[in-house]
Each structure stands twice: as structure tokens, then as C-alpha cells.
C-alpha positions as CSV (number, residue, x, y, z in Angstrom):
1,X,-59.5,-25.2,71.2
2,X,-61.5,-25.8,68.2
3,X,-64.2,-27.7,68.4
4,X,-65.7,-30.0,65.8
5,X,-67.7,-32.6,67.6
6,X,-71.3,-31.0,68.2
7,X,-71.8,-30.6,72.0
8,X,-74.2,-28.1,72.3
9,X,-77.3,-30.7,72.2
10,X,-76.2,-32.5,75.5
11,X,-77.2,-29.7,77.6
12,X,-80.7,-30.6,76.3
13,X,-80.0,-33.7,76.7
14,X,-79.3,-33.6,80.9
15,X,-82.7,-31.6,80.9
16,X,-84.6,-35.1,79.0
17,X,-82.4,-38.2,81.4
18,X,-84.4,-35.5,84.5
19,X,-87.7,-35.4,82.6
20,X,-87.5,-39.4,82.2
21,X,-86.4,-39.9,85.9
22,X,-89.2,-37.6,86.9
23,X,-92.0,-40.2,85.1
24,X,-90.6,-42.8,87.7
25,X,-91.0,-40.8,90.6
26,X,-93.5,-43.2,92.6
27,X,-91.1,-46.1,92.5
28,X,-89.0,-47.0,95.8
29,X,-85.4,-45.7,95.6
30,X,-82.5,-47.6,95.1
31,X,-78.9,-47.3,94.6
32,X,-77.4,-48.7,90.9
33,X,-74.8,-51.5,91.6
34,X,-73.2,-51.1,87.9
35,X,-69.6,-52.7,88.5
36,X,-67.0,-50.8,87.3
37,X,-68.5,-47.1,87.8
38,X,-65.6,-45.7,89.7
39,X,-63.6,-46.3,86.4
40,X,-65.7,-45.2,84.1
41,X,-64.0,-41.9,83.1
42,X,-61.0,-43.8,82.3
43,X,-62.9,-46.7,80.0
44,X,-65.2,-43.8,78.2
45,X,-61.2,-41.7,77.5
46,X,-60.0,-45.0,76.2
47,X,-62.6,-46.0,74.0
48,X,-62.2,-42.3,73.0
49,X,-58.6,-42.9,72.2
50,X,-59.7,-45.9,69.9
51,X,-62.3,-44.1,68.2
52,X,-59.6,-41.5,66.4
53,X,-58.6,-44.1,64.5
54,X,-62.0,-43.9,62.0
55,X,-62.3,-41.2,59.0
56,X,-64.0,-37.8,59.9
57,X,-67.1,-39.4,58.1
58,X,-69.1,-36.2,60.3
59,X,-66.5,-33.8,58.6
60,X,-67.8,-32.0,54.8
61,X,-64.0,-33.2,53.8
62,X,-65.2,-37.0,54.2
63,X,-66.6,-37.5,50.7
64,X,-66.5,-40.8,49.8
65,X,-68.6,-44.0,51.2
66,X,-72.5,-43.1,52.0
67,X,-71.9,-42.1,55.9
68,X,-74.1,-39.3,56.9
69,X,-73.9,-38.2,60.3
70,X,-77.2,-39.2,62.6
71,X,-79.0,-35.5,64.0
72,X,-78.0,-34.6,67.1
73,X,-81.7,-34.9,68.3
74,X,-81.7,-38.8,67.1
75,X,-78.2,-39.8,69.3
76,X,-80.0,-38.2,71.8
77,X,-83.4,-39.9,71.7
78,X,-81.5,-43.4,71.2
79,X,-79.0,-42.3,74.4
80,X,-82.2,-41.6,76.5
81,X,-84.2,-44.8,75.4
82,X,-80.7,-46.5,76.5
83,X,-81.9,-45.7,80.3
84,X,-84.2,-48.1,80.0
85,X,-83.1,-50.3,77.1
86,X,-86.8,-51.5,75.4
87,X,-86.8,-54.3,73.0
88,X,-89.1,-54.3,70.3
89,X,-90.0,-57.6,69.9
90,X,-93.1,-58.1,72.4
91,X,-95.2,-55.4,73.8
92,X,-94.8,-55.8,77.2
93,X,-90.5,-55.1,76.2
94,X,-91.0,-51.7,75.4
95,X,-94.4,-50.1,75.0
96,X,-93.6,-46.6,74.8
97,X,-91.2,-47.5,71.5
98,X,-93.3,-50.2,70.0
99,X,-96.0,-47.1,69.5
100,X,-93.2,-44.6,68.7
101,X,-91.9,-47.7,65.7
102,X,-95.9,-48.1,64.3
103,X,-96.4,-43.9,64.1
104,X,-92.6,-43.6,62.9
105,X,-93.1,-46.3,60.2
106,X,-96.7,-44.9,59.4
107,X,-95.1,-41.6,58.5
108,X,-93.0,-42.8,56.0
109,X,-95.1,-45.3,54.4
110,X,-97.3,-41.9,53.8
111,X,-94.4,-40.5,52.2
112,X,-95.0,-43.2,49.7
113,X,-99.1,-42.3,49.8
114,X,-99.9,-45.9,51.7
115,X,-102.5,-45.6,54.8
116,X,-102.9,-49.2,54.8
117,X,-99.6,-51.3,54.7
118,X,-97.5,-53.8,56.6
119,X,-94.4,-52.6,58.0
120,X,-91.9,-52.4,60.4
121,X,-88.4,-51.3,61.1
122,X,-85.0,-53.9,61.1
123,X,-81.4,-53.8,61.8
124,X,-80.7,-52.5,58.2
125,X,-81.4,-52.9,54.6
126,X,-79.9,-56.2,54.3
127,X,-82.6,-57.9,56.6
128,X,-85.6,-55.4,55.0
129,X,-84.6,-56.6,51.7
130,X,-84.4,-60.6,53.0
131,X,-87.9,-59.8,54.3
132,X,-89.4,-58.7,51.7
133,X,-87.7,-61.4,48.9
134,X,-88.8,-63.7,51.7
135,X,-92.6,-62.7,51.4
136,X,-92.2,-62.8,47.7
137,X,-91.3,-66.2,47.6
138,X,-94.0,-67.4,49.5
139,X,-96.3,-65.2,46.9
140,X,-94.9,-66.7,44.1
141,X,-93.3,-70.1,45.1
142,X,-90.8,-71.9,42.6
143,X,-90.5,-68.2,40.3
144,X,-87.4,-66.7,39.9
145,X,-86.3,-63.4,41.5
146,X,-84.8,-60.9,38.7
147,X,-82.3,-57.7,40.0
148,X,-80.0,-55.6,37.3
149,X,-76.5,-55.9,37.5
150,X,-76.0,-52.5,39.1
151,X,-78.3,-53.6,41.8
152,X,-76.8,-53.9,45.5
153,X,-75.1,-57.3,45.8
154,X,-77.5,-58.6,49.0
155,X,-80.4,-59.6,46.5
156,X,-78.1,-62.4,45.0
157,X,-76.6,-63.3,48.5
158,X,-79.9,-63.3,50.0
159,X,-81.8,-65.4,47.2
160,X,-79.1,-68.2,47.7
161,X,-80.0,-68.2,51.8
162,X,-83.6,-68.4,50.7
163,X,-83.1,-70.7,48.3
164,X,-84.6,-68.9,45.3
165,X,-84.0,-68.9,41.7
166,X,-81.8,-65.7,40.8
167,X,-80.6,-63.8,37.5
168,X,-78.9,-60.4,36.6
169,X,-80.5,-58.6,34.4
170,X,-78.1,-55.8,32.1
171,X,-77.9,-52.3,32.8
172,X,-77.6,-49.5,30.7
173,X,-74.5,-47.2,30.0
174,X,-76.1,-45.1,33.3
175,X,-76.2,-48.0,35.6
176,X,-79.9,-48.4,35.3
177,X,-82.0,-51.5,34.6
178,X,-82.4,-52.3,30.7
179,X,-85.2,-52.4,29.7
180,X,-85.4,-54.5,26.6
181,X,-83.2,-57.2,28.6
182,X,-86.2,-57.0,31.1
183,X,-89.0,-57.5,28.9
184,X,-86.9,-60.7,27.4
185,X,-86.1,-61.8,31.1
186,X,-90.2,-61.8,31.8
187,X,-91.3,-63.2,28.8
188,X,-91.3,-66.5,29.8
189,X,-93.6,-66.2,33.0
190,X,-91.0,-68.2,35.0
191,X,-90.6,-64.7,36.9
192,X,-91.6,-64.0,40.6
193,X,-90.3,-60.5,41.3
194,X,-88.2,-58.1,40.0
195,X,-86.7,-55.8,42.2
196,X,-86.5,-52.5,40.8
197,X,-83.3,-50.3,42.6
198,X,-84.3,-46.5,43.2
199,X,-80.7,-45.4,44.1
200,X,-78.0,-47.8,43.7
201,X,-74.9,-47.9,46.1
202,X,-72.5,-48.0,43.0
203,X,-73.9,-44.2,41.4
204,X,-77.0,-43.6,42.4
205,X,-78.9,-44.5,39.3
206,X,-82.6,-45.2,39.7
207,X,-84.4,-47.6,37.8
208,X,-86.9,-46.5,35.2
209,X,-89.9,-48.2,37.7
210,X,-93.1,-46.8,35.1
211,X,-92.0,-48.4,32.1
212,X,-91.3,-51.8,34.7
213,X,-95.0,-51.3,35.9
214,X,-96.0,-51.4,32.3
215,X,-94.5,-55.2,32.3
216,X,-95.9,-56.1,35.4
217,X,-98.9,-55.5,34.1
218,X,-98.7,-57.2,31.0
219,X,-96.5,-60.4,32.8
220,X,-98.1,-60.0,36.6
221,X,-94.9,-60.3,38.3
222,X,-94.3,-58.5,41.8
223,X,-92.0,-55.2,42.1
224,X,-90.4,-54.6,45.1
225,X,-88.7,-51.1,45.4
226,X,-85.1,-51.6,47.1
227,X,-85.3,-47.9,47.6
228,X,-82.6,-48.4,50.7
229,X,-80.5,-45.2,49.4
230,X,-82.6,-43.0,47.4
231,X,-86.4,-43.1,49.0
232,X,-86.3,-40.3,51.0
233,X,-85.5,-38.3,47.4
234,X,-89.5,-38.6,47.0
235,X,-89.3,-35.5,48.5
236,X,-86.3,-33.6,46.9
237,X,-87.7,-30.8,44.4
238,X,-84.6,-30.7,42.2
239,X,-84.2,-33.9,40.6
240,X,-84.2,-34.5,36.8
241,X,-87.2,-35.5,34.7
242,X,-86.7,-39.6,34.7
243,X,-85.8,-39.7,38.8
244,X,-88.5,-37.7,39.3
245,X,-91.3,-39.9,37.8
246,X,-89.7,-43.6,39.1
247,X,-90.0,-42.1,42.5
248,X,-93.5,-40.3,42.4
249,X,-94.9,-43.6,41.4
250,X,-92.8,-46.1,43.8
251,X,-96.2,-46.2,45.8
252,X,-97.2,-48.5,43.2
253,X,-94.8,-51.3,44.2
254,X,-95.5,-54.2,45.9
255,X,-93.3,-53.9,48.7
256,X,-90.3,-51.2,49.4
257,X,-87.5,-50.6,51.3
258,X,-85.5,-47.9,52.9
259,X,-82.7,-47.0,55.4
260,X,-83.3,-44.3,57.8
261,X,-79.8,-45.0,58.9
262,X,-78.8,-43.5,55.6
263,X,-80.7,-40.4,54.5
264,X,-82.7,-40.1,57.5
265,X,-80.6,-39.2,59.5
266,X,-80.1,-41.9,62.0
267,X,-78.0,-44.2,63.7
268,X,-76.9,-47.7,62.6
269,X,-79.0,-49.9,62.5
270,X,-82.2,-48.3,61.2
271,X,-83.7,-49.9,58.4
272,X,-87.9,-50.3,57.3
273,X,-89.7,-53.0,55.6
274,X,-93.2,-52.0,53.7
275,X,-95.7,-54.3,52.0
276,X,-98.2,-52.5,50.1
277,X,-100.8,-55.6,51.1
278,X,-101.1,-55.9,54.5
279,X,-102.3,-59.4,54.2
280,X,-98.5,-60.2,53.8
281,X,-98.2,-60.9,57.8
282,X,-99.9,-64.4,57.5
283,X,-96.4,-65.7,56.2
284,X,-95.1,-64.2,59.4
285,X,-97.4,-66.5,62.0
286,X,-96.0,-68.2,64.9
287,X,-96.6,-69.0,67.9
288,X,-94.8,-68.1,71.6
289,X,-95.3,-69.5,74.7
290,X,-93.8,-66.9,76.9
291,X,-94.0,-63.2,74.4
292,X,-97.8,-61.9,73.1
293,X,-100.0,-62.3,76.3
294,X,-99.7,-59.3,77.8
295,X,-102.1,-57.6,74.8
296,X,-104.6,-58.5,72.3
297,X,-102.8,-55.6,70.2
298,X,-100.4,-56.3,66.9
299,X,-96.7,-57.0,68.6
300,X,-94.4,-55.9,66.3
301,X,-92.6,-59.4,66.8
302,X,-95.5,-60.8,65.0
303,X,-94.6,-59.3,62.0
304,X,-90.8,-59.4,62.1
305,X,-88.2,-62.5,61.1
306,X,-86.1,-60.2,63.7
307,X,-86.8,-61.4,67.6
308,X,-85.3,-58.8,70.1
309,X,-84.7,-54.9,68.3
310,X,-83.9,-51.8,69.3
311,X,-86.7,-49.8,70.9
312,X,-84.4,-47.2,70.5
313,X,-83.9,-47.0,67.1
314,X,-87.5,-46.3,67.2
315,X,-87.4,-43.7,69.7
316,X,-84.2,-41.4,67.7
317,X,-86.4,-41.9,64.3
318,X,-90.2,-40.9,66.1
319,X,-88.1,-38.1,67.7
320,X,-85.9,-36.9,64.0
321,X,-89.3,-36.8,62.4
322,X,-91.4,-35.4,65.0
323,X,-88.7,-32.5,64.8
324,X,-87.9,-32.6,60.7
325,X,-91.4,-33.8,59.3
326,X,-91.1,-35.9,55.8
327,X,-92.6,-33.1,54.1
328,X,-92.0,-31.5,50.3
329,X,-90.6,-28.2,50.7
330,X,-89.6,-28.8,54.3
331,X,-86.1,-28.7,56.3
332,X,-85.3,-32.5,55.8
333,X,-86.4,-32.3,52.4
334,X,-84.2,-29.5,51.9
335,X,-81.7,-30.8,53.2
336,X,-82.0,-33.7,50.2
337,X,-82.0,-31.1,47.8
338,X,-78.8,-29.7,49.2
339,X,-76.8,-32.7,49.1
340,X,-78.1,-32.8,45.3
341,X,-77.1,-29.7,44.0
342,X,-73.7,-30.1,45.7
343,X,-73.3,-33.3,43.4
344,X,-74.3,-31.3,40.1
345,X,-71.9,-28.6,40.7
346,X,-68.6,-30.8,41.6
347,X,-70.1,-32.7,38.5
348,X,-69.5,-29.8,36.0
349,X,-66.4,-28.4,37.2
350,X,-65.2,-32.3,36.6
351,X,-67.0,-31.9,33.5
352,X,-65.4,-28.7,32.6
353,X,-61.3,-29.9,33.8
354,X,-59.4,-31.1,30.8
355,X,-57.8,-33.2,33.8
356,X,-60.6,-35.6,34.1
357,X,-63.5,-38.0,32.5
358,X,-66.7,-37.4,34.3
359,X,-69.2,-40.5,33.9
360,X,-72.8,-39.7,33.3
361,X,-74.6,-36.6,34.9
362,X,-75.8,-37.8,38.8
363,X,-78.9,-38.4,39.6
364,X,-79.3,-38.5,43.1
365,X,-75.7,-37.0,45.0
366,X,-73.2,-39.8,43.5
367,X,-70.7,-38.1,41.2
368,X,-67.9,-41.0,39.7
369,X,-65.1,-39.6,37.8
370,X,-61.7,-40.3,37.1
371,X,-58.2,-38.6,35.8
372,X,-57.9,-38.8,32.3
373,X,-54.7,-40.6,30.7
374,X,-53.4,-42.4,28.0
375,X,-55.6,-45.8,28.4
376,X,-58.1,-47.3,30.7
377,X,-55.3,-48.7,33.0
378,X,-53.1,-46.3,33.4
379,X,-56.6,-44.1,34.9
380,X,-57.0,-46.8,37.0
381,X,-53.3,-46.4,38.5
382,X,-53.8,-42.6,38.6
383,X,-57.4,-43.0,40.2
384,X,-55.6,-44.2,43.2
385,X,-52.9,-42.3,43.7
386,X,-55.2,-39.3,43.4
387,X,-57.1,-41.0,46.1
388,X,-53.9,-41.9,48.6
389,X,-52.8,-38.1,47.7
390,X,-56.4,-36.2,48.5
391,X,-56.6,-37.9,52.1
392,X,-53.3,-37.1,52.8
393,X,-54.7,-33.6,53.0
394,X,-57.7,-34.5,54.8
395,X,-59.7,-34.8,51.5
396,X,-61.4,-38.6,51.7
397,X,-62.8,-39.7,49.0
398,X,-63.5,-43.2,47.6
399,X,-62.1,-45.8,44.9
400,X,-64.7,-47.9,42.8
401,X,-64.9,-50.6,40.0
402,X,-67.1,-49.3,37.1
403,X,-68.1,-50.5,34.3
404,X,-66.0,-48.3,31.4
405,X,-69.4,-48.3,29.8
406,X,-70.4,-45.6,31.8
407,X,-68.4,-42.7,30.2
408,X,-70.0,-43.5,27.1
409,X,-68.2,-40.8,24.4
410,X,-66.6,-39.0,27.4
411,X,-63.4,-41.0,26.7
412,X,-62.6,-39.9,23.6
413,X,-59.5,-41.1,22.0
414,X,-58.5,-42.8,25.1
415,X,-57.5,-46.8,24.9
416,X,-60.4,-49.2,26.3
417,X,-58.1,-52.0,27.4
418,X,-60.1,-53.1,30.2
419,X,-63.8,-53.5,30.6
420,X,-64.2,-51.5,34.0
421,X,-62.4,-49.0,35.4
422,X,-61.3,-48.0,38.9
423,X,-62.3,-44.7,39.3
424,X,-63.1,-41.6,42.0
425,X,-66.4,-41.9,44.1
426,X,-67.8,-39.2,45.9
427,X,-71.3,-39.5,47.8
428,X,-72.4,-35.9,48.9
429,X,-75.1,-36.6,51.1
430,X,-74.4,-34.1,53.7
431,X,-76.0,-30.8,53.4
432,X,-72.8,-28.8,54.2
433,X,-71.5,-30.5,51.3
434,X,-72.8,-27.7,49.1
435,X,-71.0,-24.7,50.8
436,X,-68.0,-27.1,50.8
437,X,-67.5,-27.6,46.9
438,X,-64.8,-25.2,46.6
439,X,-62.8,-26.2,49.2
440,X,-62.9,-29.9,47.6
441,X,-62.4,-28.7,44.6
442,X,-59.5,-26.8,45.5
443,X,-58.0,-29.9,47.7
444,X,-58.4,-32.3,44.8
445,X,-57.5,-30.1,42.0
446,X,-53.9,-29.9,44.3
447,X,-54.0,-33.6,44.9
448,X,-54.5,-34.1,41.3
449,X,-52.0,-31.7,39.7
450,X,-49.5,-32.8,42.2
451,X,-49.9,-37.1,40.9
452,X,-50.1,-36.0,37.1
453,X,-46.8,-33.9,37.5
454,X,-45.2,-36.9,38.8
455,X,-46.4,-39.0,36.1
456,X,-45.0,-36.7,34.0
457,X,-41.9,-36.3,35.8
458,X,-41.7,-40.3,35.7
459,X,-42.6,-40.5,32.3
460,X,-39.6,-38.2,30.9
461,X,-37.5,-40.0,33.1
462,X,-38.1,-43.1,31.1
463,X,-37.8,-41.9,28.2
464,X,-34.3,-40.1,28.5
465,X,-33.3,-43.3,29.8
């Protein structure tokens, strides 16, 4: 039988549940009274049963959302935290992953070249990115919170929770923040914080963050980094020129964010908070009457809007990094780099195919793309039928809105009847990705020719009718 599911780890994993049963050794025995265990096997082969019905998102072939597979060493560390099931929020919940959280986080606020910071890890980037609009609110009350149109959708959602003042500022024609609709934006001092996206969901695109420190210093507005998807690129080698110097200098923002549950290789939920002025916990004050007494020491519940967490989403990230340190030139960051260079090469063979109208050149591991045709609806239609026809032989990609904008000259003679266009999305984020271009080329190139020569077909049918 072919086996696709890593299993090797688990062996590793019997040898860690004995060395964590062993540190309890002076307790008195007892027998567990979990109902149910007698049935167990059948539950676990049920819930397996339910569980085929997901995409291979572990698989090279899944190539569409931005779902990377957790390390085997991080499912592990959460499974053996799971034995004992630490929270988080108070000390005295979970000591061991409470220390594990404060080193973890350290490490990557480091990767940003911060000693001194406030931080702390969440369920996601969703609630990092609430925190930290949260503390910018209360820096600069009654000022407006500015995010480019390409930036992810949560800043809006979450400034109308908080109650803040929101506006869109344009992007460019490659999804990046403009910077002349900025500097108009800021001019009137009415602004709080802009929030500068280094990655975004839609394509990757990262704003150009020096030339936006330039206006904070001229308009003293705060910066905060959503750097959810692309911050761990810091430490890629092979990006272009413009990537490269927004995220050498995101240190310089006010506060950042990033998901470890996204390129760092852990499980959902994972996400870290950072403020750059540690100061920033004075907002988070309040009192308990029953958590913070059992040490004089920071409680991580002290500086979270989050009550109970995951102690072991701590314990799978101290344990991914102990084992893949966030180092330049190291395996995690090579790992990065992979995932890039995949993206540029399916980029130019799209480039190169008469069959289809690549968008800009990626700058992360995004690539958008669609099947050229007669007008901007008709590669709409196609872009879908590609898309039902590529997972049909295991080939997943994804279907997104885009703004036509973003393929610039690349359309040519083509008819711009709409104003965005649905087109192919593929996130190559997985390392294996690069050693698996060819075979998605060759899947999609099948899946393409076979929906154009049905169009065709269709189309000559029409007409001889």
C-alpha cells in the first residue's frame, strides 16, 4: 500500500508520551476513567472516514489556498502537550508552555531585530491584527485607521467592532499600496495608523513600507506591519530588489504581525502579536480575583484580550524552532526560498504559453494567471472550467476575483468588459512544490487544452448552426 500520510515521526513520538510520564513518576497511581475508551478504535476510524472528504492540502498537487502542512515535529509537540492540556492564560495553567510561548515569541521578534518588545501569541491573525488596531486606537484616539484596497479584509471588519474610523486606500497595477493616494490620505493629520501589508492573501504583493516610513515621519502616524503571510520571507535570500528592502526594514514598525500557522509551519491556530514599545501593555490592565497570584512574574493573560489559549500551540512552535532555527541561510529559511523559486518558474512557463495571460511577476510564492480568450468574460468562464477540469485529475488549484488592472499590457488586444477578472490562483508555499512544477504543469497544460478544445468545438458548432 502506498503510503502518503507521514507515519514515521510517531515512533518518536511513543518514545516522548514515556519521557513525559516518566517526569510524573513520584505521583500516586491511578487508573484514567475516560468514558467511552473501549470504543475508541471505532470513533478515531469514523472520524477518519469523515476526514477524506477535505482536499489533499498536504499533497504537492494541492496548489491553491495558502495551506501548508504543520512539521511532523510541531503535531507532535502539540499531541504531547495534549496529555496535559495547559492553558496559557495564568501561570499557574501551564508553566512549562507559558516559558516555551515568551522564548518562542522572543525568537521571532529577533527575526525582526527587537530585544525589547511586547508580544505574545493568539488563535490567528484575525485576533493579532484586532490587538494591535486595538492598541493603536488607544494611542491615537478619534484618528482614522488607513489599509490599501488589496489589504486582507479583517482590518475593515475589525475597525467597525472597534469602532474606529476606516478608509481604503488605492493600490497599484501590482496590488501594492499607492503611494501618492497615501501621501493625499495623510495629509490632513486626521490619520492614526496605516497598516502597511507585507504579503497580501490575494497575490502576495508587499507594500513598499520605506517610502511609508518616509510619511510617517513627515505626518507621525503609527505603522503597523500585517506581515500575517509574508514575515517569515525576512529570511528568504531570493527575493527581488523592492520585497527585499520593505522586509529588512519591517523592524521599524510600530507593531507587526504574523502567522506561524501559515509559513511556520504549525498548526491552526498559531498566530503572534508584537509591539515594538513595550509600554503598550498598560492598555491591557485588569484585574482578577482568582488568576495572577500564584507569581509576581508577567502572566501572559496580562497582556492578551485572549483569556484561556493553547499551551500547546506554544509547545509545537518552541519545539519547530528549537529544531529549524529562524535563521538566514538555514533549513526553514530554505525551505522559504523553495517555495519561491517554484512560484517564478510556473510563472514563466505561464509567461511563455500563448494559452494564457500571466499577471505581474510574484513576489513572494503567489502566481495568478488566467486562459486567454476573446474578452475579459469569456476568461472568466474559462478560468473555471480550467479549475473544475485540473481537480478532476487531482490538480487543485484556486479561483479568485482580480482586479483586470493587474495584467497591465499583458492583455493585449483582448476586450476589457469587466473591471476584475476571475482568474487561476496558485499559492506554492510548500517546498516540494519546486520538484513538482512539471508535473503541474503537465496536469494543467492537459486540463487546459482539453477546456479550450471544447470551446472551440462549441464555438464551430454555433456557428454552422
Amino acid at each position: 500500500m502506498t503510503v502518503h500520510l507521514e507515519q514515521k515521526s510517531l515512533e518518536a513520538f511513543l518514545e516522548a508520551v514515556q519521557k513525559l510520564d516518566a517526569g510524573f513518576r513520584g505521583l500516586p497511581a491511578f487508573r484514567s476513567s475516560a468514558p467511552g475508551s473501549e470504543r475508541m478504535a471505532e470513533a478515531l476510524a469514523a472520524t477518519a472516514e469523515r476526514l477524506h472528504d477535505n482536499y489533499p492540502y498536504f499533497h504537492p498537487l494541492y496548489a491553491g489556498q495558502m495551506l501548508k502542512p504543520p512539521h511532523p515535529v510541531a503535531r507532535l509537540a502539540y499531541a504531547l502537550a495534549m496529555w496535559i492540556n495547559p492553558n496559557n492564560h495564568a501561570l499557574d495553567g501551564g508553566r512549562a508552555s507559558s516559558a516555551m510561548e515568551k522564548e518562542a515569541v522572543a525568537e521571532i521578534a529577533a527575526m525582526f531585530g527587537w530585544k525589547e518588545f511586547l508580544g505574545h501569541l493568539c488563535g490567528g491573525g484575525t485576533i493579532a491584527n484586532l490587538e494591535a488596531l486595538w492598541v493603536a486606537s488607544q494611542m491615537h484616539p478619534g484618528k482614522k485607521i488607513l489599509a490599501s484596497q488589496q489589504a486582507h479584509y479583517t482590518h475593515k471588519r475589525i475597525s467597525a467592532v472597534l469602532q474606529l474610523q476606516f478608509e481604503c486606500v488605492p493600490s497599484d497595477a501590482r496590488g501594492r499600496m499607492d503611494l501618492n493616494a497615501l501621501a493625499r490620505c495623510v495629509a490632513g493629520g486626521d490619520v492614526g495608523t496605516v497598516v502597511v501589508t507585507l504579503g497580501t492573501t490575494a497575490t502576495g504583493s508587499v507594500d513598499p513600507l520605506p517610502e511609508i516610513l518616509g510619511l510617517r515621519a513627515k505626518h507621525g502616524f503609527r505603522i503597523h506591519a500585517d506581515a500575517a503571510y509574508g514575515g517569515y520571507f525576512r529570511l528568504a535570500g531570493n527575493l527581488g530588489e523592492q520585497a527585499t528592502r520593505s522586509l529588512e526594514r519591517i523592524g521599524e514598525a510600530d507593531s507587526i504581525v504574523i502567522d506561524p500557522h501559515k509559513h511556520g509551519l504549525q498548526p491552526y491556530g498559531c498566530g503572534c502579536v508584537l509591539f515594538r514599545d513595550p509600554s503598550a501593555g498598560r492598555f491591557y490592565k485588569h484585574d482578577s480575583p482568582y488568576t495572577y497570584f500564584s507569581s509576581a512574574e508577567l502572566h501572559l493573560g496580562e497582556i492578551s484580550l485572549e483569556c484561556s489559549r493553547p499551551g500547546a500551540a506554544a509547545a509545537a512552535l518552541w519545539t519547530t524552532q528549537k529544531l529549524l532555527p529562524l535563521a538566514r541561510g538555514g533549513e526553514f529559511a530554505r525551505g522559504l526560498e523553495r517555495g519561491r523559486a517554484a512560484a517564478l518558474i510556473f510563472y514563466e512557463r505561464i509567461e511563455k504559453d500563448e494559452r494564457f495571460a500571466a499577471a505581474f511577476r510574484p513576489e513572494l510564492d503567489i502566481v495568478i494567471f488566467a486562459p486567454r480568450a476573446k474578452s475579459v468574460s469569456e476568461m472568466s468562464t474559462l478560468s473555471r472550467r480550467i479549475f473544475d477540469a485540473a481537480a478532476k485529475r487531482n490538480l487543485h488549484l484556486a479561483v479568485a476575483e482580480m482586479p483586470v488592472v493587474f495584467w497591465g499590457e499583458n492583455l493585449g488586444a483582448i476586450e476589457r468588459d469587466r473591471e476584475t477578472m476571475t482568474c487561476l490562483r496558485s499559492v506554492l508555499m510548500k517546498p516540494e512544490h519546486l520538484e513538482w512544477i512539471p508535473r503541474i504543469w503537465d496536469v494543467l497544460s492537459a486540463a487546459t487544452s482539453e477546456v479550450l478544445g471544447a470551446e472551440e468545438t462549441s464555438r464551430a458548432a454555433r456557428q454552422e448552426s
